[in-house]
N, C-alpha and C positions, 0 to 999 in steps of 0.2 A: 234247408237244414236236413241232415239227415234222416232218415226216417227207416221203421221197422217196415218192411214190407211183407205183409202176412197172405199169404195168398191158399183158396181153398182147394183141395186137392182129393181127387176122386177115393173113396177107401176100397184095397181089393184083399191081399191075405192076409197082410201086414198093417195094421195101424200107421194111416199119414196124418199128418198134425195138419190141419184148418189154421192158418195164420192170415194175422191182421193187421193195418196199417196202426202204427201208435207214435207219435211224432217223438222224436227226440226234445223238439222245446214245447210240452204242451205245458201251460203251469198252469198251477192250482187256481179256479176262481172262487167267486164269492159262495157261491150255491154246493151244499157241504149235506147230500142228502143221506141219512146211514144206515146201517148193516146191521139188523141185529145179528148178534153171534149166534141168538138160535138158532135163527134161520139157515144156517150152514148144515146142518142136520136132516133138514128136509128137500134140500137141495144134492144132483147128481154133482158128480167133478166137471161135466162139461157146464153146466146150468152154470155153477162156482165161478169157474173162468172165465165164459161169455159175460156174468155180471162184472168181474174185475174189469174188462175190456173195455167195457160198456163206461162204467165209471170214469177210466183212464180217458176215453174217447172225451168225454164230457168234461173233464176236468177235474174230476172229483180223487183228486191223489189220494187224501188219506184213504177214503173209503177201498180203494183200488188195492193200495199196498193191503189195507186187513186182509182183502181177498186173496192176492200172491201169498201172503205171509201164511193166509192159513193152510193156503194150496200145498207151499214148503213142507212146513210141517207135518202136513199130513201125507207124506212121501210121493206127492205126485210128484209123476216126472214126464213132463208135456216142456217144450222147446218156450212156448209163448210165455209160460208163469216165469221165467228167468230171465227170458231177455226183458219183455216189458217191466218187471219190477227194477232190471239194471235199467233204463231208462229214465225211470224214477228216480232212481240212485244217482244216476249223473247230474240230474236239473240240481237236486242235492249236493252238491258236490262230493260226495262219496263216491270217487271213483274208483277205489281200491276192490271197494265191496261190488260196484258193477260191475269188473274186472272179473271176479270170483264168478259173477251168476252169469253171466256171457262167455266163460269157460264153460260151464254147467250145460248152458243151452246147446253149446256147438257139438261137449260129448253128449246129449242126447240125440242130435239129429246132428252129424257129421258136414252135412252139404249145405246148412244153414247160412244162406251168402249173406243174408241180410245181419244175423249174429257178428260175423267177421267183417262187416264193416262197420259196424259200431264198436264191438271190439278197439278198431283200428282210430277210431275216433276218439274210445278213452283214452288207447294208449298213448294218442298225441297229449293229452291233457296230463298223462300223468312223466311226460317225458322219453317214454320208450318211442323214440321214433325209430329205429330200426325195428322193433316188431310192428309199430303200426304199418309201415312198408308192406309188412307180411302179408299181415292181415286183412288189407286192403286189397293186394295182389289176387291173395287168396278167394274174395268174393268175388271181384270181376271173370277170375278165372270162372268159378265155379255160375255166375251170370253175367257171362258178357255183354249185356244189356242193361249196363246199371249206373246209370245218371252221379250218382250223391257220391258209390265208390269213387267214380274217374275224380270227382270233383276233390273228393278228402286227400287223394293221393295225388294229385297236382297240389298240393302245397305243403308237399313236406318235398327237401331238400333227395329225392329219390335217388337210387343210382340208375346210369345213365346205361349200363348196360344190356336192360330190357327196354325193347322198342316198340314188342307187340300190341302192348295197351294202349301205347300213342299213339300205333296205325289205328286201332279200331275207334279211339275216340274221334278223329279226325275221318273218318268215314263216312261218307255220305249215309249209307244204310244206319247210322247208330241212329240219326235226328227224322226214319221213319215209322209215320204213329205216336209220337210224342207230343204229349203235355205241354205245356206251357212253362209248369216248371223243373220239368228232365229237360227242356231245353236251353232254358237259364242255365243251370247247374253245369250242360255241357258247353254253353258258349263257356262261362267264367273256367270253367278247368280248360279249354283251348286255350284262352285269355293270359292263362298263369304259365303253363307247358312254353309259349311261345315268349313272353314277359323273361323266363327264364334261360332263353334261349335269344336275348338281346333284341327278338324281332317285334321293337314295340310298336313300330305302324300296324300290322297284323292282329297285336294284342290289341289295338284301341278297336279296331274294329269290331271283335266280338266281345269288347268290354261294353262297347255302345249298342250292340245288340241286345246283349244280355240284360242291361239296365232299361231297354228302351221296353223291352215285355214285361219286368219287371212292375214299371208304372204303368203300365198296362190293368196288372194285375191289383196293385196297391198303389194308389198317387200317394204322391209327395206328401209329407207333414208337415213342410218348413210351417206354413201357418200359422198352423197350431200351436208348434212350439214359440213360435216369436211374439205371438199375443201372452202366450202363458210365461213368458219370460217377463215382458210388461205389466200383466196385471200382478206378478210377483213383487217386484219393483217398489210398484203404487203400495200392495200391502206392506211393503219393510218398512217403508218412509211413513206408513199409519202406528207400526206397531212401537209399542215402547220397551227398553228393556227388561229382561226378565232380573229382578231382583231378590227372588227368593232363594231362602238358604237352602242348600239340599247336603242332608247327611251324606249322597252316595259323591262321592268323586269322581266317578271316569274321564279317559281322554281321549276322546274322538277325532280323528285325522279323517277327513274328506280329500279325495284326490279325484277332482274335474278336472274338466275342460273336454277337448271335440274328442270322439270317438280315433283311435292309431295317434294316439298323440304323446305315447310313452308312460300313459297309465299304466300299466299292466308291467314293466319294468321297475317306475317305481315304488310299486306295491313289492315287488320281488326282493327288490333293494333293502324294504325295511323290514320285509316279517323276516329275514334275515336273523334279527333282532328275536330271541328266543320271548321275551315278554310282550311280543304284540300279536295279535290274533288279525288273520285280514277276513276280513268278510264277504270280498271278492264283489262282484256284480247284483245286491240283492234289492230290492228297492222298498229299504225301508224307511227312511225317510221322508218320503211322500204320504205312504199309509200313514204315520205319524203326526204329520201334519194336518190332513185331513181327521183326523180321528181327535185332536186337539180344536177343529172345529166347532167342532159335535156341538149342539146345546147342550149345557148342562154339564158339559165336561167338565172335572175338577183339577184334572192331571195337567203339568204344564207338557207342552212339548219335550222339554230337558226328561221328562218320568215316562210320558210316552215311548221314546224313543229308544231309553235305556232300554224298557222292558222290551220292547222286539227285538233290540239286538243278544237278550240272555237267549233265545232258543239257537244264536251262531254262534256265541264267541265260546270260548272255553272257560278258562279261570284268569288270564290277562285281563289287567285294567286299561289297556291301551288296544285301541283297536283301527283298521282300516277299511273307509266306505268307499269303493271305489266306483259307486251309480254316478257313470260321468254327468248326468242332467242334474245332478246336485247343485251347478253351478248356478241353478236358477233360484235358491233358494239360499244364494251365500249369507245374502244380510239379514235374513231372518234367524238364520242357525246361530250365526255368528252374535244375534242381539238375543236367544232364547235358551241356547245351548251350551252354558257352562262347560270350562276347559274343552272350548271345539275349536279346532284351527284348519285353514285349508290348505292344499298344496294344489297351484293349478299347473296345470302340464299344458305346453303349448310347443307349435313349431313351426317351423315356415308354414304360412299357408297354401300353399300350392302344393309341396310334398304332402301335406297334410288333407288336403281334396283330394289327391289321386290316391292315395290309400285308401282313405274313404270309399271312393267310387269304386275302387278295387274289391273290396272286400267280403261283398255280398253276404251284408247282415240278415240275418233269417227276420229278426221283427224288431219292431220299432220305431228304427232309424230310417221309415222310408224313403225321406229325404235325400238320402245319401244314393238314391240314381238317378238325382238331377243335377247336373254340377251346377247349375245356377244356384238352385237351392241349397245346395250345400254349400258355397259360399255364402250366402245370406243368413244361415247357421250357426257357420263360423265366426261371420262379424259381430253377429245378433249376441255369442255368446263372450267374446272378445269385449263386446262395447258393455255390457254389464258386469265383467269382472271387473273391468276398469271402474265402472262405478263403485264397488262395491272398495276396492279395492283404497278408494279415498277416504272412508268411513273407518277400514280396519286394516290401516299397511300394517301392522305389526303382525297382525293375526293371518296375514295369508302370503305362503310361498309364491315366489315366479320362478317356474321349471321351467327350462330352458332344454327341451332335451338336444337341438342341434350342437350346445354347448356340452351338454352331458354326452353326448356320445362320442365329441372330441374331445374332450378329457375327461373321463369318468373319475380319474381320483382327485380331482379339483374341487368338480360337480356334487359328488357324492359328501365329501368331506365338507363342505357348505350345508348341504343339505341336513346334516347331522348334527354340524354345527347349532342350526339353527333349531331345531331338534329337542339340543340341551343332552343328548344322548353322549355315551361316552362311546370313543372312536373303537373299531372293530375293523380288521381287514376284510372278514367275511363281507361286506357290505360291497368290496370290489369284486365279486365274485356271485351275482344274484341269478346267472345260469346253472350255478350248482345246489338252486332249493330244490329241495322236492316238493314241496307243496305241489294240488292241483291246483289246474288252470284249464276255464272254458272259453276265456275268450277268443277272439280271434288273434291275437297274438301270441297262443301258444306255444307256438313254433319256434316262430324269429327269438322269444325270449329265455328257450335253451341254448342260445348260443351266447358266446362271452359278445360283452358291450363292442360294439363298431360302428361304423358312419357309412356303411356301402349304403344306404336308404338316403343320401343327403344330396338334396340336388338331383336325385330323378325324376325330379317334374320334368326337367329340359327333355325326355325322353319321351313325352306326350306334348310338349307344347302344343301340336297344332289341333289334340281332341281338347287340352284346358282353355282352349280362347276364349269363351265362354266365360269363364270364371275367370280370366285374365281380368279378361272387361268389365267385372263388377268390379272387382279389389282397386283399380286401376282410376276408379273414381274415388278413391280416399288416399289422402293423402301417405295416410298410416303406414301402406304396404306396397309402395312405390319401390321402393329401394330392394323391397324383398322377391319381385317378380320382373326383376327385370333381366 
């Protein structure tokens, strides 16, 4: 992922800013240690900053934002309090407002490459992909030694008339003295340049590179996730339904299934829809659950759950959870969770592994750079909707996106249908939201609905054998990989 790269810098007539590394996905953890405000008083503007840092480094967001916020205020103007607070602001999905303080930081310090590639990375999220071009341009320019930028700007739809940054990514000398993961970041941007340039023997090459350091770094989670899938399972078939009356109504739409599965389209598709609120990728549902453990707890899950999602939604009583692993938790939402229904999004599985494997998730989904493992993810979570699915056909969609993206107004119109929604043309038209957007489908989903993704698995066959030959033992997906 990308990252603020802060580096310290000698002081001679002129004040240079001391800048530090501050991840782009650092999120908040449990350990919430504070600030008092007095103590701002007793402290220098750099002491201020280094604590904000310090917090951020550690995970401690709010505490962190008090620090920037009070820094704001109080008219400093240091490059680090703007960008690291846009930082903040993006995991938030406030990309508008990151936008403003990453303008802030670059006219403070003009040659801030690391500003302008992040910059370039809101501006994917918020849809300006011709500035993020720029912007990205812009930092490599200004550090042509820079792993994350090549990496952002190989996968936005570039123009082709600048060459220079593809010589130098492709350089021997860029992959001297690097890390483990500038080296990642530079295979997968070779990976996508070359992908885009139809030469996918080439591409699979440093896609296998790139994932093979990867699990180097972090192994696989299929495991993990496949037992936590089962003991889910075992708890739904324990638990009984939830029968109590609750004053509040809401209606919560869940959209699973595998991660590049056309989630992220049809979330696009419905907040369309002025009365629904998405809530994008947040994982509240799990806290919820777990929190509905607790001893002693008196809240059912259904009051849990509301209440974490009042700090995302707006004023909409209709809202969208798009934490694809939700799918592990369908039958219990579905027996716990008044007015909740799910939509699961699925697609070939082979197109649907090599995106996977493509896509070089910053966290999480370690799985996804082992294609064995990722197929076994795939079924793992395939064979559980199916279950779930026989409990509660009425209550959960089948998204079909290879269908939806050959006819989108078929697809759509079904989908809406079943909805209960009244019909709206905008819904054919889900590249024209504004809404932001972090995930990794960004990109592809500013463009109008198409099927160029359908069927490029045949263009890696000989790196997915692997995952051939799992699928290959069920009967299920015979038809589909052949």
């Amino acid at each position: 992922m990308e990252e603020f790269q802060h580096k310290k810098n000698n002081e001679k007539k002129e004040k240079e800013f001391k800048t530090f590394s501050v991840p782009f996905d650092i999120v908040q953890n449990n350990i919430n240690i504070t600030f008092p405000n007095h103590k701002f008083s007793t402290l220098s503007e750099e002491q201020i900053i280094n604590q904000a840092i310090k917090f951020h480094l550690d995970g401690n967001l709010s505490q962190a934002s008090i620090c920037y916020k009070h820094c704001i205020n109080k008219g400093v103007k240091d490059p680090r309090v703007f960008s690291n607070f846009a930082c903040i602001l993006k995991g938030l999905r406030k990309l508008k407002e990151a936008e403003l303080y990453l303008k802030k930081a670059i006219e403070l310090k003009p040659d801030f490459a690391d500003a302008f590639s992040n910059l370039g990375i809101v501006s994917k999220g918020l849809g300006k992909l011709k500035e993020a071009e720029l912007y990205l341009k812009k930092a490599i320019e200004l550090k042509p030694d820079f792993p994350s930028a090549y990496y952002s700007l190989s996968n936005l739809k570039y123009s082709k008339d600048d060459q220079k940054w593809q010589d130098k990514l492709f350089s021997k000398s860029i992959l001297n003295n690097k890390s483990k993961k500038a080296k990642i970041e530079i295979f997968f941007a070779r990976s996508n340049i070359l992908h885009q340039n139809k030469k996918h023997n080439e591409s699979s090459l440093y896609l296998g590179l790139a994932n093979q350091i990867k699990l180097s770094i972090k192994p696989s989670n299929a495991d993990g996730l496949i037992c936590k899938s089962k003991e889910l399972l075992v708890e739904f078939n324990r638990q009984k339904t939830n029968t109590k009356h609750h004053q509040r109504s809401h209606h919560s739409i869940f959209i699973v299934g595998m991660p590049r599965s056309g989630s992220t389209l049809v979330e696009s598709i419905l907040s369309m829809n002025p009365n629904v609120d998405d809530l994008g990728e947040i994982n509240i549902l799990e806290k919820s659950f777990l929190e509905s453990k607790k001893v002693g707890q008196k809240l059912t899950l259904a009051e849990i759950y509301w209440k974490g999602i009042d700090n995302y939604k707006k004023t909409s009583n209709i809202t969208t959870d798009k934490w694809l692993d939700n799918y592990q938790y369908g039958g219990i939402v579905l027996k716990q969770i008044p007015n909740s229904i799910f939509i699961h999004c699925f697609r070939n599985p082979l197109d649907n592994i090599l995106s996977i494997y493509r896509a070089h998730f910053s966290k999480l989904n370690e799985y996804a750079s082992s294609l064995i493992d990722c197929t076994r993810v795939y079924i793992n979570q395939d064979e559980l909707m199916t279950e779930y699915k026989k409990h509660f056909r009425s209550k959960i969609y089948d998204l079909d996106y290879d269908l939806l993206v050959n006819d989108p107004k078929k697809e759509i119109k079904s989908l809406i249908a079943w909805l209960g929604w009244k019909w709206d043309d905008s819904y054919l038209s889900p590249h024209l939201n504004t809404r932001s957007i972090s995930t990794a489908s960004k990109v592809q989903v500013r463009s109008p609905i198409n099927s160029k993704s359908l069927g490029g698995w045949k263009n890696y066959r000989d790196m997915l054998k692997p995952a051939i030959e799992v699928l290959a033992k069920n009967d299920r997906y015979l038809d589909l990989i052949s």
